[in-house]
C-alpha positions as CSV (number, residue, x, y, z in Angstrom):
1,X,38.6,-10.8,6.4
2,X,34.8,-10.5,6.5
3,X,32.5,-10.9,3.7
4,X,31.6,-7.7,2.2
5,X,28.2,-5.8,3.7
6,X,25.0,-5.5,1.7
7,X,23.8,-2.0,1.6
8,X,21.5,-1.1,4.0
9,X,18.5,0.6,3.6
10,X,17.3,4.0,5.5
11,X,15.7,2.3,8.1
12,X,19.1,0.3,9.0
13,X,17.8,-2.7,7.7
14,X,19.0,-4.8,4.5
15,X,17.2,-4.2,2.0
16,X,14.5,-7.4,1.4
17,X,14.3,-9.0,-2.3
18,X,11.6,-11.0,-3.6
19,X,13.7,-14.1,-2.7
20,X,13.4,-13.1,0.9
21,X,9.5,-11.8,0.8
22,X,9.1,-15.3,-0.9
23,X,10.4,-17.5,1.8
24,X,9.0,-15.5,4.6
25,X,10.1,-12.9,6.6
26,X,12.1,-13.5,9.5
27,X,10.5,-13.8,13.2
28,X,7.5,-14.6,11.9
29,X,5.4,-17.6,13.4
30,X,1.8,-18.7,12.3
31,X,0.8,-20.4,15.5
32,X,-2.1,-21.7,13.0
33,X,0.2,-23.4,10.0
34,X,-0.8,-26.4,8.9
35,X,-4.0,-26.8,10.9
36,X,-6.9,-27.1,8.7
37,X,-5.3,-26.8,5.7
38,X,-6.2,-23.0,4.8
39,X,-3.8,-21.1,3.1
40,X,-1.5,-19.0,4.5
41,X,-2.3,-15.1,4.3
42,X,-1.5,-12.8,1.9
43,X,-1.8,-9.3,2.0
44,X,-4.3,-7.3,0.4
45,X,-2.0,-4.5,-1.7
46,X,-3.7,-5.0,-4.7
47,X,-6.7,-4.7,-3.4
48,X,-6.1,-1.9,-1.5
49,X,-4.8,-0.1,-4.9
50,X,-8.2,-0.6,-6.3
51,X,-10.0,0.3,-3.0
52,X,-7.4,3.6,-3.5
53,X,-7.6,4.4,-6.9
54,X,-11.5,4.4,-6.9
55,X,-11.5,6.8,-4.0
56,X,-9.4,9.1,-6.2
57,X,-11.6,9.0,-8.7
58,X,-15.1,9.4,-7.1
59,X,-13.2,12.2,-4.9
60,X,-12.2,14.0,-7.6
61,X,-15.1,13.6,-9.5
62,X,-17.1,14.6,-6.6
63,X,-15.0,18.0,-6.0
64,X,-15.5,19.0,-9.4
65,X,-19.0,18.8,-9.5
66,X,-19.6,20.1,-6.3
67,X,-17.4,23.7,-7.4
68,X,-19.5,23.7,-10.8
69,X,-22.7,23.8,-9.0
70,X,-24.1,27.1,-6.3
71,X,-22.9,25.2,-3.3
72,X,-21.0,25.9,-0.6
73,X,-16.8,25.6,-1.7
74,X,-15.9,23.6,1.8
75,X,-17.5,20.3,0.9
76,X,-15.6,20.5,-2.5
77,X,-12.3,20.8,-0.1
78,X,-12.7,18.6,2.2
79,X,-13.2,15.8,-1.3
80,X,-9.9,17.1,-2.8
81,X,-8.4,16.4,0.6
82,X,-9.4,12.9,0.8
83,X,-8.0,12.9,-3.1
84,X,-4.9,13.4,-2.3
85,X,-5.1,11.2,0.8
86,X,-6.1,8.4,-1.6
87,X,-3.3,10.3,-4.2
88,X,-0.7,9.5,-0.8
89,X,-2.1,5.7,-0.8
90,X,-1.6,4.6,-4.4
91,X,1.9,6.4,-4.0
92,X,2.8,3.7,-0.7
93,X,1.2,0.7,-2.6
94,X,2.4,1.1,-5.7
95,X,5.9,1.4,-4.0
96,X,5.7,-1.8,-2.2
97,X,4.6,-4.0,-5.4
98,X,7.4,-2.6,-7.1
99,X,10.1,-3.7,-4.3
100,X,8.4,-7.3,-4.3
101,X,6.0,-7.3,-1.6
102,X,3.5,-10.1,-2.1
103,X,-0.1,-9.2,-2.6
């Protein structure tokens, strides 16, 4: 007999743990390792959670403001739009720290 499966995700994939995100994904070649001696690269979640997380707040801020005052209400949309936008992103980000992503 076979070894039993691992559950697969959604996307038909194994699901990755932080053992795997830690040694590297698979197929991926850095035709630049070990020249130079920079470090490898490391993706940019957490700064892309602040990055989100300020847009939320300025947006929102922004919105309010702008319906409080005698201006026109479609400015004050289109900030609450890009609120939840930014809302969308922290969501994603937040989501991939918590499964183990690097970053």
């Amino acid at each position: 007999m076979s070894e039993p499966r691992r559950p697969r995700s959604r996307e038909g994939h194994e699901p990755r743990s932080r053992e795997d995100y830690a040694r590297g994904l698979p197929d991926h070649h850095d035709p630049t390792a070990g020249i130079g001696g920079a470090a490898p690269a490391q993706s940019a979640l957490t700064l892309r959670l602040v990055l989100a997380t300020f847009g939320l707040v300025v947006c929102l801020g922004a919105a309010v403001l702008w319906l409080v005052s005698d201006l026109p209400v479609w400015p004050a949309v289109v900030l609450f739009v890009l609120a939840a936008v930014a809302l969308v992103d922290l969501g994603v980000v937040i989501r991939r720290k918590r499964r183990g992503e690097p970053g």
